[in-house]
Each structure stands twice: as C-alpha cells, then as structure tokens.
C-alpha positions as CSV (number, residue, x, y, z in Angstrom):
1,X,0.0,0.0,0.0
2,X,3.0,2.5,1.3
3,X,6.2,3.1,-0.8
4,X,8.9,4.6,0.4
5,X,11.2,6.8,-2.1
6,X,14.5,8.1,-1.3
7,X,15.0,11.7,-3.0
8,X,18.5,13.4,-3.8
9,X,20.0,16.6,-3.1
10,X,18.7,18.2,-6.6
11,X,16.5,21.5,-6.6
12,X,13.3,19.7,-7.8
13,X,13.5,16.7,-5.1
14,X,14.7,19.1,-2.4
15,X,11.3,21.2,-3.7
16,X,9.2,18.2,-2.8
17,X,9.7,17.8,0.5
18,X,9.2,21.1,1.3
19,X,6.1,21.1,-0.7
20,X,4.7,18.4,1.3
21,X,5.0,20.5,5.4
22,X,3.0,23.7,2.8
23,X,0.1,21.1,2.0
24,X,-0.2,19.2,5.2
25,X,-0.3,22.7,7.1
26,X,-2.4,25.0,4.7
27,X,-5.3,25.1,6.8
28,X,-3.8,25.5,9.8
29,X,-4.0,29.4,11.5
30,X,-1.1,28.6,13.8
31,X,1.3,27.4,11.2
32,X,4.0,29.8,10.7
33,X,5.3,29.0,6.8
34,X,9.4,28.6,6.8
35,X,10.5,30.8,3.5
36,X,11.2,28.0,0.7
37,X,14.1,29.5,-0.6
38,X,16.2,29.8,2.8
39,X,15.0,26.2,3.2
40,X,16.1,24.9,0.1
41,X,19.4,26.0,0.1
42,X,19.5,24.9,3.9
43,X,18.5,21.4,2.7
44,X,21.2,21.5,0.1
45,X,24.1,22.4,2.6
46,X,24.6,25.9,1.9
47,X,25.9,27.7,5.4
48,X,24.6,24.3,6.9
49,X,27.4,22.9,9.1
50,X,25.8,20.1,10.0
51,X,25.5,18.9,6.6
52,X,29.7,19.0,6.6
53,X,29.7,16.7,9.4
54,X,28.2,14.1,7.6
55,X,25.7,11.7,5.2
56,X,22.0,12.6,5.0
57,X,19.0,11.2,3.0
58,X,15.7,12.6,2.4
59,X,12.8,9.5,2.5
60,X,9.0,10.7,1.1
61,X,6.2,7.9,1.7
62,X,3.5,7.7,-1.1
63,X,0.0,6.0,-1.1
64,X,0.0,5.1,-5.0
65,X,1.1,8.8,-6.5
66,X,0.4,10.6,-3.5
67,X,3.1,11.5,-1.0
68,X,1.4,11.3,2.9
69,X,5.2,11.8,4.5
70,X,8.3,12.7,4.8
71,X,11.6,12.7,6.7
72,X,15.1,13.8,6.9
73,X,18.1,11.4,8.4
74,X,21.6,12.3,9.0
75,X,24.4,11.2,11.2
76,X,27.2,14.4,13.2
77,X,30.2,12.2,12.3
78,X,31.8,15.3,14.5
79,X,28.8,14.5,17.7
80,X,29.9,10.8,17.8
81,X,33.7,11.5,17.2
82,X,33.7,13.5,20.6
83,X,31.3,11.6,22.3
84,X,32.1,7.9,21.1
85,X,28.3,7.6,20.0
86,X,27.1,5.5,17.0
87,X,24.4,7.7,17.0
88,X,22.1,9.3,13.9
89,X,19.4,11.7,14.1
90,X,15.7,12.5,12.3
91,X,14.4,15.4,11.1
92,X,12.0,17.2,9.4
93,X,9.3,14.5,10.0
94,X,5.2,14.9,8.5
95,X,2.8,11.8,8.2
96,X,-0.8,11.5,7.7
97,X,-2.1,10.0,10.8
98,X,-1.5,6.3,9.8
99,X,0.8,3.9,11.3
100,X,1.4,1.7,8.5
101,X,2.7,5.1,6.5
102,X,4.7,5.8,9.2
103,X,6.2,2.3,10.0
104,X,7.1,2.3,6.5
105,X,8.9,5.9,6.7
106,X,10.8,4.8,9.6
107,X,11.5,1.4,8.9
108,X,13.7,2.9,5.5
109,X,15.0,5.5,7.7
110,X,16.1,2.9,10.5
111,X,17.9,0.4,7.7
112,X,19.7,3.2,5.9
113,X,21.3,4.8,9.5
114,X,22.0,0.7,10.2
115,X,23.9,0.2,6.9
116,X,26.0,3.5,7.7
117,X,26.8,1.6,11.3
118,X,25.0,3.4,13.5
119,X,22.9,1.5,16.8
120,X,20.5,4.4,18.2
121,X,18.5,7.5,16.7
122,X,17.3,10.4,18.0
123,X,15.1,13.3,17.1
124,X,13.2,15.3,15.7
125,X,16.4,17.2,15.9
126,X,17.2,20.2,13.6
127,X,18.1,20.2,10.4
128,X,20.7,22.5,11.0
129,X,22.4,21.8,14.5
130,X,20.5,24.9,15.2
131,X,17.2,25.6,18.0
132,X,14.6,25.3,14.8
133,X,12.4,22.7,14.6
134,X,13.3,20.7,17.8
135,X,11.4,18.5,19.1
136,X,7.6,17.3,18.8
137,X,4.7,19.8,20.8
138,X,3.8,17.6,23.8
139,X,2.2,20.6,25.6
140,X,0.8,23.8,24.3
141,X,-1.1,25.5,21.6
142,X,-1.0,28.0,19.4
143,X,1.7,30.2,17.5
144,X,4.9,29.0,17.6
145,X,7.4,31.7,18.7
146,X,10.6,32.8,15.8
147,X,12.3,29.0,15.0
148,X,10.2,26.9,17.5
149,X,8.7,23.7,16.2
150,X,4.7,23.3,15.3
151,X,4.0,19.5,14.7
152,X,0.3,17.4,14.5
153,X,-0.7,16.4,18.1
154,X,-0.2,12.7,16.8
155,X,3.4,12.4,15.8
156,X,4.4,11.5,19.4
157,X,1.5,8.3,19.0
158,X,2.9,7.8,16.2
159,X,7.0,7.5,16.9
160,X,5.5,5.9,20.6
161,X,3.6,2.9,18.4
162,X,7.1,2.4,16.4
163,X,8.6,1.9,19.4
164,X,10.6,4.9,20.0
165,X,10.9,6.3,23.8
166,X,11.1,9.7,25.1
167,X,15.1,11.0,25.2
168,X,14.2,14.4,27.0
169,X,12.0,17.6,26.7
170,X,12.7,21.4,26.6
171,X,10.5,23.5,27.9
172,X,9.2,27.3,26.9
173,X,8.8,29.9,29.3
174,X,6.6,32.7,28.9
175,X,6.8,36.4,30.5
176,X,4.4,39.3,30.7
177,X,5.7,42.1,32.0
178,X,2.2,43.0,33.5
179,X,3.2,40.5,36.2
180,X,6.8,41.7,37.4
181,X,7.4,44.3,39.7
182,X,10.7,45.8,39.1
183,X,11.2,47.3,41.5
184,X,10.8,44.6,43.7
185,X,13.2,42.8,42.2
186,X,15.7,45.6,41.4
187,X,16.8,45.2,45.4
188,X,17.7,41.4,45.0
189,X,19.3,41.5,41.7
190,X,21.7,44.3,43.0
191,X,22.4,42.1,46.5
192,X,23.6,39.0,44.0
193,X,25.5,41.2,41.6
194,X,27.5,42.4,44.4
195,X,27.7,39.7,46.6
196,X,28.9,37.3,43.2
197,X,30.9,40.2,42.0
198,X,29.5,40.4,38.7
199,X,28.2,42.7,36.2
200,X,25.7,42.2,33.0
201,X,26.5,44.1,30.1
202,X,24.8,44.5,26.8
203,X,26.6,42.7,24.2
204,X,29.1,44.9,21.9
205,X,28.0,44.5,18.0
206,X,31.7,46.8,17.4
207,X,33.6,44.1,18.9
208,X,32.1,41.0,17.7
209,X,34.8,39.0,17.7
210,X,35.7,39.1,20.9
211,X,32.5,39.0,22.4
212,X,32.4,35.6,20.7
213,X,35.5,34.6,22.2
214,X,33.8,35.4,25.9
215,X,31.0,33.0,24.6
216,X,32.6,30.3,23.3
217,X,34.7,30.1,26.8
218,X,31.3,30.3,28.1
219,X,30.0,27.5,26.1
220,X,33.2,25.7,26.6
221,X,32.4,25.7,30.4
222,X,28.7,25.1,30.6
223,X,27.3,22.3,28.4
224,X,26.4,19.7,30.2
225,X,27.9,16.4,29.3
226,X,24.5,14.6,29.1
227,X,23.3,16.4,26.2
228,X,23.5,13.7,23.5
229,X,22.2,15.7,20.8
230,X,24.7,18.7,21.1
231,X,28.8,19.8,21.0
232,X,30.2,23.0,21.9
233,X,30.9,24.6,18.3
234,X,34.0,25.7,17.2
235,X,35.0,29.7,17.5
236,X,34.5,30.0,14.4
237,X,31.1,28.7,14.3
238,X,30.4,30.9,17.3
239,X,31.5,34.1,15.1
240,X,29.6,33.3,12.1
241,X,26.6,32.4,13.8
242,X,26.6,35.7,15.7
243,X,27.6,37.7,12.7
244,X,24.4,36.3,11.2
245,X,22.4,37.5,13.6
246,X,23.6,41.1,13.9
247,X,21.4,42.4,11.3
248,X,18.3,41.1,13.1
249,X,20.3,42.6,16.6
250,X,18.8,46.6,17.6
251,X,20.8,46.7,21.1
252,X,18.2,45.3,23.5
253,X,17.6,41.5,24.8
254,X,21.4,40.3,24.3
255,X,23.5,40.2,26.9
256,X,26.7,39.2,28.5
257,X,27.7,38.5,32.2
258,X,31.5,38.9,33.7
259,X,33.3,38.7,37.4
260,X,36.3,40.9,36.4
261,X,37.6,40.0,33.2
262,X,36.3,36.5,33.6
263,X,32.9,35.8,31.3
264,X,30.8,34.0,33.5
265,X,27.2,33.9,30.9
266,X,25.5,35.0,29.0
267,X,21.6,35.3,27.0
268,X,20.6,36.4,23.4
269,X,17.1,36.8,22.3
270,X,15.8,38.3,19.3
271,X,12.5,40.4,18.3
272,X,9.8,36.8,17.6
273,X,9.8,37.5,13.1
274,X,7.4,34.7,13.0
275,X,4.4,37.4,13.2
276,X,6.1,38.9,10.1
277,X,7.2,35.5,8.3
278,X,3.2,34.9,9.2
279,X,2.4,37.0,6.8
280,X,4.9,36.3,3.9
281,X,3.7,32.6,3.3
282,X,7.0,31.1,2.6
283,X,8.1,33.9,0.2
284,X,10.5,36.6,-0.2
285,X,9.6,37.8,-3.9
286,X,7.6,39.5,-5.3
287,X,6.0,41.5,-2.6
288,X,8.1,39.6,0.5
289,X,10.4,42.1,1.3
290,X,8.0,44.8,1.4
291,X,5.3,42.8,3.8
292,X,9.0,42.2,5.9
293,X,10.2,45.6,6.0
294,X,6.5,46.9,7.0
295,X,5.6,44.5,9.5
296,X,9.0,43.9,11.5
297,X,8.2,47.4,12.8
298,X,4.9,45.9,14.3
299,X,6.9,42.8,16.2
300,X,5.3,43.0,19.9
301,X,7.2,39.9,21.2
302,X,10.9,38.4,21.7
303,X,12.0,34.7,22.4
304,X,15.2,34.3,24.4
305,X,17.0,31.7,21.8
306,X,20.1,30.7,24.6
307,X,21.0,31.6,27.7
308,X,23.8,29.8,29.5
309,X,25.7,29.8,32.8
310,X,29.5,28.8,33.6
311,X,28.8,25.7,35.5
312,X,31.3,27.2,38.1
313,X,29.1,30.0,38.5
314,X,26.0,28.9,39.3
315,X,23.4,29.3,42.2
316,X,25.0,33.0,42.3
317,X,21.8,34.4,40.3
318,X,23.1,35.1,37.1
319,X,20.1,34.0,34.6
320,X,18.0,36.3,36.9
321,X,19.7,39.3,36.2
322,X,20.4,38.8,33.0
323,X,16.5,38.8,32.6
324,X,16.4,41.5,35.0
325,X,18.2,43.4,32.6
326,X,15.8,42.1,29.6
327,X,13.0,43.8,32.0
328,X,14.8,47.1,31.7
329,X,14.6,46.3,27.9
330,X,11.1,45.8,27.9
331,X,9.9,48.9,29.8
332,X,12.3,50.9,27.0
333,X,10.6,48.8,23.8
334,X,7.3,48.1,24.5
335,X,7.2,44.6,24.1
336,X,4.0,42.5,25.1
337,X,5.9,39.2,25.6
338,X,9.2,37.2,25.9
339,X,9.7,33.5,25.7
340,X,12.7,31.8,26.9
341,X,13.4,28.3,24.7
342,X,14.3,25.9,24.6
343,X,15.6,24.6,28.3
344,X,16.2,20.9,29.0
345,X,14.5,19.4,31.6
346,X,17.7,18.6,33.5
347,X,19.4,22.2,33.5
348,X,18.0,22.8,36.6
349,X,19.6,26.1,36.9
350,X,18.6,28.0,34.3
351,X,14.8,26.8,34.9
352,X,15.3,27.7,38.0
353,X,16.2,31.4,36.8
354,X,13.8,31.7,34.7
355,X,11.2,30.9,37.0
356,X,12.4,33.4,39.8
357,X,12.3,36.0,37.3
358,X,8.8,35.6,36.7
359,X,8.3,32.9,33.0
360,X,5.6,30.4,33.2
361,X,6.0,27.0,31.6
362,X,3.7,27.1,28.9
363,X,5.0,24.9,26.3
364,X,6.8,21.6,26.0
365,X,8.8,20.2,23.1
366,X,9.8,16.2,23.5
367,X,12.8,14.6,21.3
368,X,12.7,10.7,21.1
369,X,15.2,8.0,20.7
370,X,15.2,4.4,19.3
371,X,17.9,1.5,19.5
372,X,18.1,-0.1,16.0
373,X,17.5,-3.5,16.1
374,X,17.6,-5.4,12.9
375,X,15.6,-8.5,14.1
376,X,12.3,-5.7,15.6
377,X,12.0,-4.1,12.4
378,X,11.8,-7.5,10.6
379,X,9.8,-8.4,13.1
380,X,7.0,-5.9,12.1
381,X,7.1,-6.3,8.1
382,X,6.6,-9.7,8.4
C-alpha cells in the first residue's frame, strides 16, 4: 500500500519535500510557513554545518502517487567523534495519521542509519544543529514563537507505536511584563551582583569578535555532558553564527555577564519575526520584502534563543539578572511578551532562573530516541 522513495539533493526533489510541510499545514491558523528558498538552500548544505559533518537522506512515503510523509536522516560524524556515540538523528518529520505510512517511513529511515553503522536514533532534531524545529509539541497550543517547532498532536503516538521512547523535553517559558514588579526585584538582583561580584553588560556588535570569544569560553564551560544531541561549536562557528544574527540585533535582549575579566554567561534573544514570516507565506519575492520591511516594525514579542551559565558559577543568580536586565529592555521597547526556549529538563539552573524571574511553563517540546534493532524491524514487516 505505502512506498517509500529516497529523493536526492537536486532542486526539484529538495522542492518536494518542502512542498509536502506547505500542503499538510495549509489550513492551519497557527502554522507559521518557513521561506522555501532559505529552506532549500539549507536542505542543500549551503551555510549548513551540520550537513559538513556528515551523510544525509531525504525519504518521502506515497499511497499510489500521493506523497502522505516525509523525513530527513543524517548522522554528526563530529557529535559521535567526541562523544564515542554510533548515534544518527531524524528530522523534518510529517505523516498522515496512519501507522502503516509511518512504519514504512521509519522502517527505510532505520535500515539506511544501520547500513551507515549506527545503533540508536534520536530526534526530531534540527536540520541544521541549530534551535529550529526541535522537538515534537507535547504541551501547548498556538503560534509558535521565531524557530520553534509546530507539529500534528499525533506524531508522538505515532514514533510511541514504532517503538521509540522519550530521550528528553525542553520547555518554553513565557513572561508578561504586567506580572513583574521591578522594583521589587531591582533590590535582590543588586544584592547577587554584588555579593557574586559580577556585572551584566549589553553585548558589543563593534567588537564582535571578541565577544564571541567570551562566549565560546562560556559555552566551553557550561554544556552539560548529558546532552546527547549537542557539542560546543567551534570559534568560528560561534562568530559566524553571531555575525548572522547582527542584522536582526537593535541593542536590546542580548547580553553578557562577567566577574572581572572573567565571562561567566550570557543570554541572546531576538524580536519573535514569525508574526512577520506569518504574513509572507514562505516567500521573499515579489512582494516579500515589502510585507517584511513593513511589519517587523509591528513585532510585539521576543523569544530568548540561549541563555547559559558557567557551570562554576552557578546558584549566584546570574540567569536572573540577566532577565532582570531584559526587564529594563522591555519597559524601554514596549514589548507585550518574551519566551525563553528551549531549556532541557535537567538544566535545573537555568529553569530555576527563569522561574524566579517571573516565566511560566507554557509549552513543552519532546525529542525521542530508538535503539536499531535489525531482528524488531523484521519483526514488524513480516
């Protein structure tokens, strides 16, 4: 009933599966449509490091000529060098709600990351070692905020019935500066700054080189080893990523924490362009640029992409005056909400916090993970 076709790294193919997440979502108010063209040239390994560290292959599932899925598998050649893992990952997944199209998608999925030697696979990851499309919704509706995932409410049945577990969740804060006092806080904040001797200062866009250096140390120093899914990226990665980001970056929400010389954390969050990507429907041309120039001037929100700790720094209340500081921010821009995501469940500190300074868990976003066994997927096509 299901085939299974594997599709190559050519524009057309690469055009397919994007096609499908525009059909299966169409309908859907909430759905926030990625812009094809930065997708496609993602998909084909442009500025994609990820892609360098390794194979990939695109799977769609048909029902006769009709294609009801999709997926993306890959393996971080770099992720299991450091870590000693035989690990691969999924992407990138859709499926009608059907678990024989589904078994099929995986079961292809599961044989090719076996032939290339790997013994477990997690995901949904993202596509590009980045924060975007992480994960499966396990709690919450609505919206997603700027490079948060939006899934169907059945793809964790769907993975579960496979066979697949749950590997961890991150969760999404959410703050409303109608419900923090300032100047309540403003007392405490001070009384950690200077008992921990540190200061928070807005990140430097002149000097962006060495502020990457301060994170990279930071990085270096606070990623916890039980993160399967994630290595600290190179200084150079660091730079171009942030260098990337500068055009989006208007002073405010991006910060950086140091005792002396000594960086010690820091947070970046930018203004949430999925209300303006709303709007341009997964194009740029003709009249893209003009929607984007018109409504980024309308943003109301934020979302806090990172904010990390040096893990010999913590319980000294950094993340809480870092958001302190993204307070001050707000009363300055106006803003109607920030999210902070996405936080694993085990970094108690920074959910910690992000708690004290006020952000309400309001959204949950669950990655699985499957040991390939040859003799259980046999198992189910016979």
């Amino acid at each position: 009933m299901y085939e299974v076709k594997s599709l190559k790294k050519k524009s057309r193919h690469i055009k397919k599966f994007i096609k499908l997440e525009f059909k299966f979502y169409k309908d859907d108010e909430n759905w926030v449509a990625p812009l094809k063209g930065d997708t496609r040239k993602m998909l084909k390994g442009k500025d994609n490091p990820l892609f360098d560290n390794g194979d990939q292959a695109f799977f769609m599932v048909y029902k006769g000529k009709k294609p009801v899925g999709r997926v993306l598998v890959g393996i971080d050649e770099e992720l299991n060098r450091v870590r000693g893992y035989k690990q691969g990952f999924f992407s990138m997944f859709e499926c009608i709600d059907d678990e024989q199209a589904a078994r099929a998608l995986l079961d292809t999925s599961l044989k090719w990351l076996e032939q290339k030697g790997m013994d477990t696979v997690i995901g949904p990851l993202s596509p590009s070692n980045g924060d975007d499309r992480k994960g499966f919704v396990v709690m919450g509706k609505g919206q997603p905020v700027l490079l948060n995932a939006y899934t169907k409410d059945y793809y964790p049945r769907l993975v579960e019935e496979y066979g697949f577990s749950k590997n961890d969740d991150h969760f999404a804060y959410l703050f409303n500066p109608d419900d923090f006092d300032i100047e309540k806080h403003r007392a405490a904040v001070e009384y950690a700054k200077k008992k921990g001797g540190f200061r928070v200062e807005k990140l430097n866009p002149k000097d962006i080189e060495n502020e990457c250096r301060d994170i990279k140390r930071i990085l270096d120093n606070s990623v916890p080893e039980e993160w399967d899914y994630l290595v600290t990226p190179t200084l150079e990665a660091v730079i171009d990523e942030f260098r990337g980001l500068l055009p989006f970056y208007d002073g405010h929400y991006c910060y950086i924490a140091r005792k002396g010389d000594i960086p010690i954390g820091f947070m970046v969050a930018l203004p949430d362009y999925n209300q303006v990507l709303k709007r341009m429907k997964g194009k740029m041309m003709p009249l893209g640029w003009a929607k984007f120039l018109y409504y980024r001037r309308r943003i109301n929100g934020a979302r806090a992409l990172v904010q990390m700790v040096d893990r010999n720094y913590h319980n000294m209340g950094v993340n809480y005056a870092m958001y302190f500081e993204a307070y001050k921010d707000w009363q300055e821009t106006k803003l109607q909400y920030i999210e902070a995501s996405c936080i694993d469940e085990t970094n108690l500190q920074s959910r910690l916090g992000v708690e004290r300074a006020g952000g309400k868990h309001y959204r949950t976003y669950r990655t699985y993970r499957y040991t390939i066994k040859k003799e259980d997927r046999e198992g189910r096509s016979g």
